[in-house]
LOMAR-311517 format. One line per 4 residues: number of its first residue (from 1); for each residue y, z, x of N, C-alpha, C. Coordinates in Angstrom, 2 decimals. Atoms other than C-alpha are relative to their C-alpha. Example, Ala and Ser with C-alpha at 12.3 -4.5 7.8 and 13.67 -1.06 7.14 Angstrom:
2
1> -1.19,0.00,0.89,-4.50,7.80,12.30,1.20,0.00,0.90  -1.19,-0.06,-0.82,-1.06,7.14,13.67,1.09,0.73,-0.77;
This chain:
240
1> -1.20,0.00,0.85,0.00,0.00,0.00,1.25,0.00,0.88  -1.34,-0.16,-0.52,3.51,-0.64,1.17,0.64,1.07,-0.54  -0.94,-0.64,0.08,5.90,1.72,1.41,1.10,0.25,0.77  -1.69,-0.15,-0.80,9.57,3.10,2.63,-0.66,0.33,1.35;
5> 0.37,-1.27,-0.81,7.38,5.73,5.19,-0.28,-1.01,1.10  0.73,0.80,-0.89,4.98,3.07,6.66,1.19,-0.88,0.43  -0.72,1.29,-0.32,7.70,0.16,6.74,1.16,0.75,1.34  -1.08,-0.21,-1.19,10.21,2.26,8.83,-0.86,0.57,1.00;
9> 0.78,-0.41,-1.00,7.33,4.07,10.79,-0.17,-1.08,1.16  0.59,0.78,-0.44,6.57,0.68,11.67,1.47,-1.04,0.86  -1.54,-0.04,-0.42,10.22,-0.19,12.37,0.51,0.68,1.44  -0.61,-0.81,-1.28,10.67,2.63,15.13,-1.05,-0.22,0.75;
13> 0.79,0.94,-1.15,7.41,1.11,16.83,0.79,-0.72,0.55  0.06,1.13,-0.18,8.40,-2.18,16.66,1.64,0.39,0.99  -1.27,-0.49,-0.57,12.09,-0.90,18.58,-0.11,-0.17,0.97  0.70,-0.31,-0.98,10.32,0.36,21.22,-0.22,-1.60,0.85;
17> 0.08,1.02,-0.46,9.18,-2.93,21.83,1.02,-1.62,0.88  -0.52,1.68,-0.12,11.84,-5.84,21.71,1.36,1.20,0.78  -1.33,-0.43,-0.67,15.08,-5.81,24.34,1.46,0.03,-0.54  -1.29,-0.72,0.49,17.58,-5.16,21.60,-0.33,0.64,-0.83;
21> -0.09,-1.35,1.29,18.71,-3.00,19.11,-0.25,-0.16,-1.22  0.52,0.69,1.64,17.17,-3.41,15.75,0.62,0.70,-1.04  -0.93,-1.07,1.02,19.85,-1.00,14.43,-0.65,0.34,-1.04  0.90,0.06,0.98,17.42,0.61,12.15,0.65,1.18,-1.03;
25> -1.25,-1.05,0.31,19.59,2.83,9.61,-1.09,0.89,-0.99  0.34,-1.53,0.57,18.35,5.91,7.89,0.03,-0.35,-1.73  0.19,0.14,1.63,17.28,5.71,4.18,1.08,1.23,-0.67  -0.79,-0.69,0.53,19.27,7.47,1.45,-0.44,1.16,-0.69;
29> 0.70,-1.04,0.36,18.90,11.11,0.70,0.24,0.24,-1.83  -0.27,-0.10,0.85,18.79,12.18,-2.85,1.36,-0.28,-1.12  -1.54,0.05,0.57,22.30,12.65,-3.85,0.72,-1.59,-0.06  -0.44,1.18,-0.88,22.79,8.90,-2.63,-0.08,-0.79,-1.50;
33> 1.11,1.10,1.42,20.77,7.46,-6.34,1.56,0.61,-1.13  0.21,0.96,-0.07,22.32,5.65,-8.29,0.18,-0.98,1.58  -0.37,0.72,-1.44,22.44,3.18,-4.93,1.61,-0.33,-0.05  -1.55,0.14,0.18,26.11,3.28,-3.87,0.81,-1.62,0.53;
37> -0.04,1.41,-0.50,26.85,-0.45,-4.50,1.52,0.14,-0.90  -0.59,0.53,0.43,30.04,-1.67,-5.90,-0.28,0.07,-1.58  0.10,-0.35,1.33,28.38,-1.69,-9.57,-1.42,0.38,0.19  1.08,-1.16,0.20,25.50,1.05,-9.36,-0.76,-0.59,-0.62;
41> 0.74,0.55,0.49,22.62,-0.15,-10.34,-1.36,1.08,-0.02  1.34,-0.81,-0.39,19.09,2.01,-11.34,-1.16,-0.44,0.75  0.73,0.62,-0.64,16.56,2.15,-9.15,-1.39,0.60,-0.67  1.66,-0.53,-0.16,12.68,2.30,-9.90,-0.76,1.00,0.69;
45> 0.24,-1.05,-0.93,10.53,4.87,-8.28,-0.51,-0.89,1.33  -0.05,0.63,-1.20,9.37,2.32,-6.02,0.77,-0.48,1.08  -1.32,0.19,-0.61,12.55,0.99,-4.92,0.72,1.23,0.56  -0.47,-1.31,-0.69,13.56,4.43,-4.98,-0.70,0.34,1.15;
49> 0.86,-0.36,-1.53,10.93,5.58,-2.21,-0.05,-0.91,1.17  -0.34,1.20,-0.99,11.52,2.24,-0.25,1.49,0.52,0.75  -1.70,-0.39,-0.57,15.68,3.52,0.04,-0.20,1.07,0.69  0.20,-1.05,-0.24,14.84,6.98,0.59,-0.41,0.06,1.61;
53> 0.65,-0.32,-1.45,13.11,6.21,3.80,0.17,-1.22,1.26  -0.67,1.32,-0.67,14.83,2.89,4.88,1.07,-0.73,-0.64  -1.28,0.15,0.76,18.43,1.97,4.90,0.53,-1.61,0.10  0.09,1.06,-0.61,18.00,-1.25,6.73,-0.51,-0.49,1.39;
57> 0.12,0.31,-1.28,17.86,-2.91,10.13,0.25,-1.46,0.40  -0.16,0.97,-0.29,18.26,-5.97,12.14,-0.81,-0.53,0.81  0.62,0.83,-1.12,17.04,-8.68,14.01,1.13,-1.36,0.19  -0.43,0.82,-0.11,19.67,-10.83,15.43,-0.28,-1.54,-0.16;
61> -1.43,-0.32,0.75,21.26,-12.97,13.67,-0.02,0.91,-1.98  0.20,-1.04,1.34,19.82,-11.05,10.35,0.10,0.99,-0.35  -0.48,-1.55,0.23,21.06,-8.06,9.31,-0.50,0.29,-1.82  0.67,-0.71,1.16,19.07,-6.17,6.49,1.02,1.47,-0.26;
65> -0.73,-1.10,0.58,21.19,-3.70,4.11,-0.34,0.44,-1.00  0.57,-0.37,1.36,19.21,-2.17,1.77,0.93,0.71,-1.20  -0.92,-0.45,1.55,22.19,-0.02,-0.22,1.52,-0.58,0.84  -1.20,0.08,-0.66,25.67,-1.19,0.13,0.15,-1.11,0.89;
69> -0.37,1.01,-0.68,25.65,-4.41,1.49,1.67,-0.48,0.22  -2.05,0.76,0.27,29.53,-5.79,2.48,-0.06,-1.07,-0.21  -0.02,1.33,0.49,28.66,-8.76,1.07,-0.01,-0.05,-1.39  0.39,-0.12,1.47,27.78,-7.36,-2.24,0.61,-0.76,-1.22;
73> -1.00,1.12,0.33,30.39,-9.18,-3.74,1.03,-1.19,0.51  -0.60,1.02,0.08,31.31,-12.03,-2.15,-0.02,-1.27,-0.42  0.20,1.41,0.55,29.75,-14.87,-3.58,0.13,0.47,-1.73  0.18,-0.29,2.20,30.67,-14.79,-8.19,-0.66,-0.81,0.17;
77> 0.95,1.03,0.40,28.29,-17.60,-7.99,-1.60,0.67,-0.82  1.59,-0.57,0.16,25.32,-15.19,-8.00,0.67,1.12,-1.51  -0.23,-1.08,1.26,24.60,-13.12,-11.67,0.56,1.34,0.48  -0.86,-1.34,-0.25,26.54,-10.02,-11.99,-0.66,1.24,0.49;
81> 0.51,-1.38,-0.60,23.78,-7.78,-11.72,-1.31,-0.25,0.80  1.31,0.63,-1.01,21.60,-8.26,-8.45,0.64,1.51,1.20  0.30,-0.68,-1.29,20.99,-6.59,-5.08,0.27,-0.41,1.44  -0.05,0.88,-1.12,22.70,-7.99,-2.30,-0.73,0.82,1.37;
85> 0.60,-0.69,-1.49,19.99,-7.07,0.97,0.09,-0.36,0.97  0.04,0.64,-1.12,20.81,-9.57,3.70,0.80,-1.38,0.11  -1.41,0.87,-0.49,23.40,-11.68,5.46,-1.05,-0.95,0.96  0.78,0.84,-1.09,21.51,-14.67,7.14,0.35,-0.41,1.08;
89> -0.87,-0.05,-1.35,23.86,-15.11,9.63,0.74,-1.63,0.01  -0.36,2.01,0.15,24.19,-18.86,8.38,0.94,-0.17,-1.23  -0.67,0.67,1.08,25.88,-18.64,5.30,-1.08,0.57,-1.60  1.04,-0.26,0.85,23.15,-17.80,3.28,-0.10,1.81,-0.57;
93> 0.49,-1.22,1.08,22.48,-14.18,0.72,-1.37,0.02,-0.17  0.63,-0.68,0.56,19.91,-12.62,-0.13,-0.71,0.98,-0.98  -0.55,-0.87,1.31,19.19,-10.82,-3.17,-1.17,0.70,-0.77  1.12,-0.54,1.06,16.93,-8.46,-5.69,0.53,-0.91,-0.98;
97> -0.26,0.28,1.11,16.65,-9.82,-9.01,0.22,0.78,-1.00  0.22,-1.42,1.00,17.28,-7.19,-11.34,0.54,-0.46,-1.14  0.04,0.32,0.90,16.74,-7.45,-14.60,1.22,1.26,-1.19  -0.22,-1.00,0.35,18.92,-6.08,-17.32,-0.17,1.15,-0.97;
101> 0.47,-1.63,0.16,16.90,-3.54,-18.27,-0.67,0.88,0.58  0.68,-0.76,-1.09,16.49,-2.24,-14.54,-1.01,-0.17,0.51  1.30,0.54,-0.72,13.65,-3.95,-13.50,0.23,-0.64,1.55  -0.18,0.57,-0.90,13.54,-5.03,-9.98,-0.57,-0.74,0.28;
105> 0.69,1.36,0.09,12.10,-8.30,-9.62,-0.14,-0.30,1.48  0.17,0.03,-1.14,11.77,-10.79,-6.89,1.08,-0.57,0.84  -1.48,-0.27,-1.09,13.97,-11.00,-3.73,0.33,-2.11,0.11  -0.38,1.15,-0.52,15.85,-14.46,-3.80,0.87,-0.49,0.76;
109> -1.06,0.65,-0.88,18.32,-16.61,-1.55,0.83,-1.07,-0.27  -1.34,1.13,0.39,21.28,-18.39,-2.15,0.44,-0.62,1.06  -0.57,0.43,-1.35,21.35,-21.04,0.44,1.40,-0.03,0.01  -1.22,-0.07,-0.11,24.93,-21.51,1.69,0.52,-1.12,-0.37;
113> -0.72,1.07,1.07,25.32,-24.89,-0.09,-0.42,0.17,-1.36  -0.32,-0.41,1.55,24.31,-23.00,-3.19,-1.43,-0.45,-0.60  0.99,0.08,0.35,20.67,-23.76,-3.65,-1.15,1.24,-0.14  0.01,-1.26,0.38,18.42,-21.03,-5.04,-1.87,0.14,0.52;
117> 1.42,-0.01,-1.04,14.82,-20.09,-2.98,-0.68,1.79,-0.25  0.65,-1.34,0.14,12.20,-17.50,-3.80,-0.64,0.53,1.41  0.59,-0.48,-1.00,11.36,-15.15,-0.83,-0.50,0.27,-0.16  1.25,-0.60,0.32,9.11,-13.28,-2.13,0.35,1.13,-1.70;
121> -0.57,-0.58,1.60,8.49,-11.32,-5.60,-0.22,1.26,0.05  -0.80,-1.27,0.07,9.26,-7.71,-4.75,0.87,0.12,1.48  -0.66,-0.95,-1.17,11.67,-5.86,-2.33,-1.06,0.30,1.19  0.95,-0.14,-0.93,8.83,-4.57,-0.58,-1.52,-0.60,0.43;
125> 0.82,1.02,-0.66,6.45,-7.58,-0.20,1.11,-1.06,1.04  -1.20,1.04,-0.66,10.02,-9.42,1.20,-0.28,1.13,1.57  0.04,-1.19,-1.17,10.37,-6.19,3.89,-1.28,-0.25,1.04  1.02,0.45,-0.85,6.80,-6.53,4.80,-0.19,-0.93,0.68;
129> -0.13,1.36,-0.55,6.85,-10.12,5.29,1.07,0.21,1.72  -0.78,0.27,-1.47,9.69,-9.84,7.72,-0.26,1.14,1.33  0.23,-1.08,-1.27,8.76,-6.43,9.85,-1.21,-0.90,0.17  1.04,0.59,-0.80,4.94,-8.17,10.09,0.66,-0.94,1.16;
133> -0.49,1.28,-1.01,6.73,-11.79,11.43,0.76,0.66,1.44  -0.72,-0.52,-0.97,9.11,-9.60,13.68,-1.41,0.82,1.15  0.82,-0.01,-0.95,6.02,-7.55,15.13,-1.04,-1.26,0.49  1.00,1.17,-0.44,3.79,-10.57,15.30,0.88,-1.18,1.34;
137> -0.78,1.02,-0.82,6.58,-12.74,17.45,0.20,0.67,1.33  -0.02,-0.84,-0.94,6.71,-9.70,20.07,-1.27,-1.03,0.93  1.23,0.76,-0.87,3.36,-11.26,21.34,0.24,-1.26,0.01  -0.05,1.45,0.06,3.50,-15.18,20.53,1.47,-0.50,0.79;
141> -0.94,0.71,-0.54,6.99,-15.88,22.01,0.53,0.90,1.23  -0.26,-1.01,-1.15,7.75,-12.45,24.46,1.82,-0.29,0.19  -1.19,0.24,-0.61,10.97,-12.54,26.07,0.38,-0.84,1.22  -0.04,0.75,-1.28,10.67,-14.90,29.44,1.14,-0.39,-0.26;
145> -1.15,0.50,0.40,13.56,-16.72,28.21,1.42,0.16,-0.62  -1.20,-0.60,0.74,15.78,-14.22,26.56,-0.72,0.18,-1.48  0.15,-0.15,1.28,16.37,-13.11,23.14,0.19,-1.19,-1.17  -0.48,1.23,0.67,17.46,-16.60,21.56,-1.45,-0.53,-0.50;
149> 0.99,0.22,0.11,13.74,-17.91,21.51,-0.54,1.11,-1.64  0.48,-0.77,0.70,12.62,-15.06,19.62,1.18,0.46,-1.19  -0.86,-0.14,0.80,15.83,-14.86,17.41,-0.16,-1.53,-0.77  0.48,0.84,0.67,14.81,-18.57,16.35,-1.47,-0.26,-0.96;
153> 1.20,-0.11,0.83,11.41,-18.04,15.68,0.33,0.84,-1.79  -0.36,-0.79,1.45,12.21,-15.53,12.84,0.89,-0.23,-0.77  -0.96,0.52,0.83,15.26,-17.20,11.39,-1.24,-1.25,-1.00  0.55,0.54,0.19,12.92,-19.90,11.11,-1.51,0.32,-1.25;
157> 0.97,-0.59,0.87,10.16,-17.63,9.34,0.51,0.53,-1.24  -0.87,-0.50,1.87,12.62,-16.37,6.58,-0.62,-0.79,-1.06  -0.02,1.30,1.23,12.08,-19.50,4.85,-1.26,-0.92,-0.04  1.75,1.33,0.18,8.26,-20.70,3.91,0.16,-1.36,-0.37;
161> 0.16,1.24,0.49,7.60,-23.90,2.70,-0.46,0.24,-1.05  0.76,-0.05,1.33,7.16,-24.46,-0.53,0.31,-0.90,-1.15  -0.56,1.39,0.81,7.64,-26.63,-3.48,1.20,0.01,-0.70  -1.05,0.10,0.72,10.66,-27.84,-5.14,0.13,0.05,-1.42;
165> -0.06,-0.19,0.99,11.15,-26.41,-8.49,0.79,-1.14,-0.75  -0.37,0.95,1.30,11.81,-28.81,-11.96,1.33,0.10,-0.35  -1.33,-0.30,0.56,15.29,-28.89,-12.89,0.21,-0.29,-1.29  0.18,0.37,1.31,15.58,-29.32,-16.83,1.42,0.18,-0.46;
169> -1.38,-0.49,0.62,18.89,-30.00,-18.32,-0.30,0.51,-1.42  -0.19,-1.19,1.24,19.94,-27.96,-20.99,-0.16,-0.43,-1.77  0.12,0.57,1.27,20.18,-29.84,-24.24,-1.34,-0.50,-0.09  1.24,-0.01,0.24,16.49,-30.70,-23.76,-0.70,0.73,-0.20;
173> 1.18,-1.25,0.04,15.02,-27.17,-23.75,0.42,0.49,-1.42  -0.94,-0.12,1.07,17.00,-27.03,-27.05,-0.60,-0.35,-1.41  1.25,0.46,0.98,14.05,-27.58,-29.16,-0.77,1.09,-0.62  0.53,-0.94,0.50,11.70,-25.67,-31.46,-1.20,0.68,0.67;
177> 0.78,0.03,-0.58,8.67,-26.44,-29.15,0.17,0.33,1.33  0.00,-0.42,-1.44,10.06,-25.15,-26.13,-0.02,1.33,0.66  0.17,-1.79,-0.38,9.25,-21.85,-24.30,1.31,0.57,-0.54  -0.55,-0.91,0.67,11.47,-18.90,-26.13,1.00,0.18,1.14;
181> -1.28,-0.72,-1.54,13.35,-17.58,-22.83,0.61,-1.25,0.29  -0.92,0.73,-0.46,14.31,-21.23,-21.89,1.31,-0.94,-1.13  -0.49,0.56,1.07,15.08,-22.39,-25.04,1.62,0.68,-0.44  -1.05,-1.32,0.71,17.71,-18.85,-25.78,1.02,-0.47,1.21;
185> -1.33,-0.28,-0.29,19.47,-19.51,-22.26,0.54,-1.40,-0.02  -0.27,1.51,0.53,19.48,-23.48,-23.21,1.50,0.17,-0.76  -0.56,-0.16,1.03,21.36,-22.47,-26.29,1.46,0.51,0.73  -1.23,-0.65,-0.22,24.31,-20.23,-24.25,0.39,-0.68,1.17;
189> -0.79,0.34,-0.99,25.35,-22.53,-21.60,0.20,-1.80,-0.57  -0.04,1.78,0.67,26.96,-26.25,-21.57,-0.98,-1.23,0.29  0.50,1.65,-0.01,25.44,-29.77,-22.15,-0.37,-0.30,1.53  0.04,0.65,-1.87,25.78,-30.36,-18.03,-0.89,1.16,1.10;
193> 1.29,-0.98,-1.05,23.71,-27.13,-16.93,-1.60,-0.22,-0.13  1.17,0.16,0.05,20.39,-27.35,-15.59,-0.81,1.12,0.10  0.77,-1.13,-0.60,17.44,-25.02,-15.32,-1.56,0.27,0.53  1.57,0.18,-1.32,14.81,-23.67,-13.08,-0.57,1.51,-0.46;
197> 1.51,-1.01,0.01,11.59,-21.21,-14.35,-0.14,0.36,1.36  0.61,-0.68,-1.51,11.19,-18.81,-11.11,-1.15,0.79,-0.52  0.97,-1.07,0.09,8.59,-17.07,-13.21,-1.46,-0.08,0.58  0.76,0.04,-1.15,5.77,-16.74,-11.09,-0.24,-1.37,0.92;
201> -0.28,0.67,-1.04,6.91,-18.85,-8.21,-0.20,0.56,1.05  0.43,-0.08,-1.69,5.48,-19.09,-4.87,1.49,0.42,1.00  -0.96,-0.02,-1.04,7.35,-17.67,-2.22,0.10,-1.50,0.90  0.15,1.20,-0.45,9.02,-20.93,-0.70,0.64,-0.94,-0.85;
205> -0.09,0.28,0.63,9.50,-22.17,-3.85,1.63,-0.15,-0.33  -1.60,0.14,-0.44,13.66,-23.57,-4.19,-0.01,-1.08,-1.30  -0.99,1.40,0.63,15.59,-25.41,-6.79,1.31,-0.02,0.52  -0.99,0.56,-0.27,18.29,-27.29,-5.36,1.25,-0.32,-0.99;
209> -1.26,0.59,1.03,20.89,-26.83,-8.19,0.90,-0.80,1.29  -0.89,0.80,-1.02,23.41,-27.77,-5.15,-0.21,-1.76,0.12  0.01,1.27,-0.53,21.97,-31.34,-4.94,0.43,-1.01,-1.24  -0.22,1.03,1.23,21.85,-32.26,-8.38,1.71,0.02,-0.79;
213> -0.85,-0.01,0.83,24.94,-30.73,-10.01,1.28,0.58,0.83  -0.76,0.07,-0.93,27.16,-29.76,-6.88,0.57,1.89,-0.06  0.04,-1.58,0.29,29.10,-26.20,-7.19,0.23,0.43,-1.29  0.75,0.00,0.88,27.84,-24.31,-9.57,0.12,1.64,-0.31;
217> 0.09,-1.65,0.00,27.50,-20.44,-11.01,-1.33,0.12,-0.90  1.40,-0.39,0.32,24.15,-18.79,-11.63,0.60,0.77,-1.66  -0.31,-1.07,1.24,23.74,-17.51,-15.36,-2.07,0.02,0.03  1.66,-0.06,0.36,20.14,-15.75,-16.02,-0.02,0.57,-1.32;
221> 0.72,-0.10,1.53,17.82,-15.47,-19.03,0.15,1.80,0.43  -0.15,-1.17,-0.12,18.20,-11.99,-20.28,-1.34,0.59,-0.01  1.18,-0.81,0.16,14.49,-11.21,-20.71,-1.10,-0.95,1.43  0.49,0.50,-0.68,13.18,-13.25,-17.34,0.39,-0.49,1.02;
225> -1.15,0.48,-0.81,14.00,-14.62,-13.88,-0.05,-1.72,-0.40  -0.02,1.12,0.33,14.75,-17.93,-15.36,1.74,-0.56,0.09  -1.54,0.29,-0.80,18.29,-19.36,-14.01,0.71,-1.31,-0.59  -0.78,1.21,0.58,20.82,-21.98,-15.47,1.26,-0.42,1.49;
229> -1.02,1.28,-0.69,23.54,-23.91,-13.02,0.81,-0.17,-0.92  -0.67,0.39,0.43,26.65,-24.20,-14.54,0.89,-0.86,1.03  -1.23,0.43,-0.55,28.99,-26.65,-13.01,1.32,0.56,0.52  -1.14,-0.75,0.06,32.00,-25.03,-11.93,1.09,-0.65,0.90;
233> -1.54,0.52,-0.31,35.72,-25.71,-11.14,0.48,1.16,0.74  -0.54,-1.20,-1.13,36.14,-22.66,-8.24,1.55,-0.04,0.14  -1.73,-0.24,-0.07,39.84,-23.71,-7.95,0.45,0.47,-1.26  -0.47,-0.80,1.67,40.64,-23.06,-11.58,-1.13,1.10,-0.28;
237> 1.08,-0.56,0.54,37.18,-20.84,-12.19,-0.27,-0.06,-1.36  0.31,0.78,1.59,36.14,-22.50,-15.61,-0.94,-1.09,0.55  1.20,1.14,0.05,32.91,-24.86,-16.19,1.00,-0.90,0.21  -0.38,1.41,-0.27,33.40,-28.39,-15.36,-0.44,-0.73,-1.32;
């Protein structure tokens, strides 16, 4: 079983090992809950015991922030209520999905031209993923060459391969015969938004709103992670 205990145990190993600082920060003690984000959000007991015992850490150029990210709000593109955990160093977010009725879902990424990529589908299968890749690259790439080598490998591992999710514009899901969740957020956005089913999607797994409909603001289904693309006019902030 994953947890906060093992993941940072495994954290102040893995330190030990590599020739920088993996700035590994201290989980949050009681008094800390709700998580002190910009708009407070509840946490699960799982999530809770994940914070409690890990606050973050890094691996150049990635910086992991489990409460309190300073990014938390900089992109309005992303829904109002999420989890910002990581700065890719490229341009790119990171994010919980949280549902709103406190559910913590799975961790996605907002490339930096605005395309939307499943990392993995909890908080702490995302965590695992990246402490394993980070100890596993200690051996396969070492340091002979510096830290750059081994700061590519793992940028590089963030992001699986995986398939390119369906994009469905909106006035088509707008039917009697069409799934319930896509059909409801069909109904509340315009004629020109498209949308992409993340519900059980492979880590890897990416729809490219960015390619098809250019910039854009995330709206999600209220009972699923199921995502719409609106067009948007950022200089005025109003649909297109």
């Amino acid at each position: 079983m994953i947890t906060g205990h093992s993941l940072a145990t495994r954290l102040r190993s893995l330190a030990a090992r590599v020739p920088f600082d993996l700035a590994v920060r201290p989980g949050l003690d009681a008094s800390a809950f709700p998580v002190p984000v910009p708009v407070p959000v509840p946490v699960p007991p799982t999530e809770r015991e994940l914070l409690h015992h890990l606050g973050g850490f890094s691996v150049p150029p990635v910086e992991v922030r489990l409460a309190g990210h300073p990014r938390q709000r900089s992109n309005p593109a992303l829904p109002d209520l999420r989890q910002v955990v990581s700065d890719d160093g490229g341009g790119g977010l990171t994010w919980v999905d949280i549902a709103p009725d406190g559910t913590w879902g799975q961790v996605l990424m907002q490339y930096r031209e605005g395309g939307l990529y499943v990392q993995a589908p909890s908080l702490a299968a995302w965590l695992d993923r990246l402490i394993t890749t980070a100890e596993d690259l200690v051996d396969e790439v070492g340091f002979e060459d510096g830290v750059q080598p081994y700061a590519d490998e793992f940028w590089d591992a963030l992001h699986p391969d995986g398939p390119q999710l369906p994009l469905h514009p909106a006035p088509l899901l707008r039917t009697a015969d069409t799934d319930p969740t896509l059909a409801a957020l069909a109904r509340h956005v315009p004629d020109n938004a498209l949308l992409a089913d993340l519900r059980d999607a492979a880590p890897g797994s990416h729809a490219r709103f960015d390619r098809a409909c250019g910039p854009h603001r995330l709206r999600r289904a209220a009972d699923a992670p199921v995502f719409a693309a609106v067009p948007w006019d950022w200089q005025h902030d109003r649909p297109r």
